[in-house]
N, C-alpha and C positions, 0 to 999 in steps of 0.2 A: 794450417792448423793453428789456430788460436792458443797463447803461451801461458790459456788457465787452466787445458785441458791435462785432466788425472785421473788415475787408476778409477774402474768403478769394479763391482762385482755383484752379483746376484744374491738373492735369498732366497731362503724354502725353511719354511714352515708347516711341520706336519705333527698333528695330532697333538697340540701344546696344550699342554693342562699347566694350572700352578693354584695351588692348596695352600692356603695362611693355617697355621695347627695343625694340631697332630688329627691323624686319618680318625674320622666319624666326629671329630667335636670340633674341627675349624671351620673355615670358610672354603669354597672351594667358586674363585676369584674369577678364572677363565678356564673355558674347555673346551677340547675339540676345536683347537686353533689351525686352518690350512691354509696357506698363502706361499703362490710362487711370485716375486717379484725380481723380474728383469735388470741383468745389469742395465745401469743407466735410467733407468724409470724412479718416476716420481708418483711415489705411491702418499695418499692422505688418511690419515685413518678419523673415522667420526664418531660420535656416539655419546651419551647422558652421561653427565658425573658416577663414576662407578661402574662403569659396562667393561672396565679392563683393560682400556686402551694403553694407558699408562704403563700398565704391570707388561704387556706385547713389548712396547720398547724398552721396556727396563732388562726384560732377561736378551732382548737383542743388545742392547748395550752390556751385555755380562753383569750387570749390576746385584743382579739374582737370581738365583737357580732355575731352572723348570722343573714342577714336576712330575712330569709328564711329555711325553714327546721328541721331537730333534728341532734343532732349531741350525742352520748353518749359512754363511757367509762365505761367496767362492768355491763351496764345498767343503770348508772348513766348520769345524761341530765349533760352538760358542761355550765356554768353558768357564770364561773371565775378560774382565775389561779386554780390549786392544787397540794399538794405535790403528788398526785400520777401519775401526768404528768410532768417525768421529760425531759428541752430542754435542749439541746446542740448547740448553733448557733456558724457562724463561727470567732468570735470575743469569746476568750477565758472566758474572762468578770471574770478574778481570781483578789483576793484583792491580791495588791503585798504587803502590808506588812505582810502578813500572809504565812508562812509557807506552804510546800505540805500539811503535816498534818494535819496544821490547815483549809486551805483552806477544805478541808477534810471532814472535823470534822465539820464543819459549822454547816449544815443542822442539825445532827444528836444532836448537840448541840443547837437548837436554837429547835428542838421538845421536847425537856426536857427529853432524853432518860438518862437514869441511865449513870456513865463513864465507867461502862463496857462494856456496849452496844457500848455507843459514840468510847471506843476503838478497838471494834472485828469490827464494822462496817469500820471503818477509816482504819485501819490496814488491814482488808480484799479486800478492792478495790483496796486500793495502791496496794497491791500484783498483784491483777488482772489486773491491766494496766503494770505490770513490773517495778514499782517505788521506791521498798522498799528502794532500795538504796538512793535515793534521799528527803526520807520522810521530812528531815530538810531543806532542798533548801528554797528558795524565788523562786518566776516566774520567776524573773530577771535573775535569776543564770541556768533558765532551755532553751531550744532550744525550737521552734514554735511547733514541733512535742509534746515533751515531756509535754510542756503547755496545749496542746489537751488532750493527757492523762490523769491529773488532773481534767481534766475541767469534761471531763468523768466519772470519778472514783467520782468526786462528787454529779455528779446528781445518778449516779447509789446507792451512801450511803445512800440517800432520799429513797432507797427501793420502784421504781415507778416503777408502773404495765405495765407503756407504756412511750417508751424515745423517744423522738422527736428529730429527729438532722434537722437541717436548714443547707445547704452546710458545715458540719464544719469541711470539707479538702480542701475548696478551695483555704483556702490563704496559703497551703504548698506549698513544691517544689513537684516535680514527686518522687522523691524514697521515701521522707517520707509521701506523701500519698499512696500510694501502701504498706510502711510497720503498716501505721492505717489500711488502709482496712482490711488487714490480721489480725489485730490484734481486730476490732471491729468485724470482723465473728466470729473468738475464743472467745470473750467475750460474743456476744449472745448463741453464745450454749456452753456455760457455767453456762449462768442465764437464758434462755429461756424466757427473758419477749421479750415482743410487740414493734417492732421499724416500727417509721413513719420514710422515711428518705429521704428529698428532695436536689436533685443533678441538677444540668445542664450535668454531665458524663454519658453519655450510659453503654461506659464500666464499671464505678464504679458500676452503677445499676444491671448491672449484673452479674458481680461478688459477691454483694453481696448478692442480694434479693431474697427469694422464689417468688416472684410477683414483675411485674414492671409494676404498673399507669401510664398511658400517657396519658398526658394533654394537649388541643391545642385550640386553640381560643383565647380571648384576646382582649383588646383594640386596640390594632394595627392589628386586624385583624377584627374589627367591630362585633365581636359577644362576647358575652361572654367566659369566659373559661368556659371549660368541659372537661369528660374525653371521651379520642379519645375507649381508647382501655386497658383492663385487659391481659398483657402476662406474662402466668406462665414458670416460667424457670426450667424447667425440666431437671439440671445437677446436680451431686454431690456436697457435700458442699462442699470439693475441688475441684477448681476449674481453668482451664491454658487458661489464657486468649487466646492464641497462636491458640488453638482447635477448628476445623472446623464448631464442634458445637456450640461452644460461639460465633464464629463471627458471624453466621447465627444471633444469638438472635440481635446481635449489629446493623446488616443490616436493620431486619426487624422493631426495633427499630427504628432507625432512619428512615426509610421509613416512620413510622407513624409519629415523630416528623416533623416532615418537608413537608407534607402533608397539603393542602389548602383546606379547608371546602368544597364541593361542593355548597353551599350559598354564601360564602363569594367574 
């Protein structure tokens, strides 16, 4: 067994509404939210600026209410942040006076774990994003890619059952998110926990996801978001973008994204 492998857990999402305002004069954002996803599964969620994707991870990160629905983790109802949801948004969000290491170290230190823990923990991510070298750096000293790394390796220290990333390639260039993506597939099946992972990229989505959520409706489209359509991508974990197969998944993807409600 691999010494990256960590707790994962399941979700279920049923019936999730969330309303911005007060009832009959706000927005009413997403509805009719249902998603089972498996411990261990790499779920992608897709969909136009505004279709809700966002708002889905945010109340799975506790960050805000639902209201409407259940939303739960291991069986556990989501109530408020916890360390066993960890996020990854695309704003690094690393203390720059603090070292890789310590940036690291953080979590694992702030749980009050023993410092042998705090070290096999810290010492074992950095390896797992390809950092060792750089364990003593400051952010400042590291490139936007290598800063994603970190940022990574930290939430995974937190030892969470399920990692939330919020676009957190989108403010790379093109090669070094193409060498994250590779490198965030090898680190789930390494640790086999539960990744939510919301993209505006078709192709990222398929490349990486066993399941790609699409999501479409929206305030600019007068109805709520919801989910259009569940497509499992049925290719090996390696995977060439180039392949006749992938681009079908890419096509019909977008086909759905881009798709106008028959209501609307």
């Amino acid at each position: 067994m691999s010494d990256t492998t960590i707790n994962t857990a399941e979700v279920d999402i049923s019936g999730l509404s969330k309303r911005y305002g007060p009832e009959g004069a706000g927005v009413q954002a997403v509805a009719d939210v249902d998603l089972h996803i498996a411990s261990g599964e790499f779920v992608a969620i897709v969909g136009a600026s505004g279709c809700g994707k966002s708002t889905v991870l945010r109340i799975l990160a506790g960050f805000e209410p639902a209201t409407g629905g259940t939303v739960t983790v291991g069986g556990a109802p989501i109530t408020a942040p916890g360390p066993e949801r960890g996020v990854v948004f695309q704003d690094y969000g690393l203390f720059p006076w603090l070292t890789v290491h310590e940036n690291v170290a953080y979590g694992p230190r702030r749980r009050r774990l023993s410092r042998a823990r705090v070290r096999e923990l810290t010492e074992r991510f950095i390896r797992t994003v390809g950092l060792t070298r750089f364990a003593d750096k400051y952010p400042g000293q590291l490139s936007g890619g290598m800063q994603q790394r970190v940022a990574i390796a930290r939430v995974l220290a937190n030892e969470p059952t399920v990692l939330l990333m919020d676009e957190p390639f989108g403010a790379l260039d093109a090669l070094t998110r193409s060498d994250l993506q590779t490198e965030l597939k090898r680190i789930h099946i390494e640790t086999k926990t539960t990744v939510v992972f919301v993209t505006h990229s078709i192709e990222e989505a398929v490349f990486l996801a066993d399941r790609v959520v699409v999501m479409t409706g929206g305030a600019s489209h007068g109805v709520p978001g919801h989910i259009s359509r569940v497509v499992t991508i049925d290719l090996p974990a390696e995977r060439d973008i180039t392949s006749p197969d992938f681009n079908e998944y890419k096509r019909e993807i977008s086909d759905l994204v881009h798709a106008v409600a028959d209501h609307v």
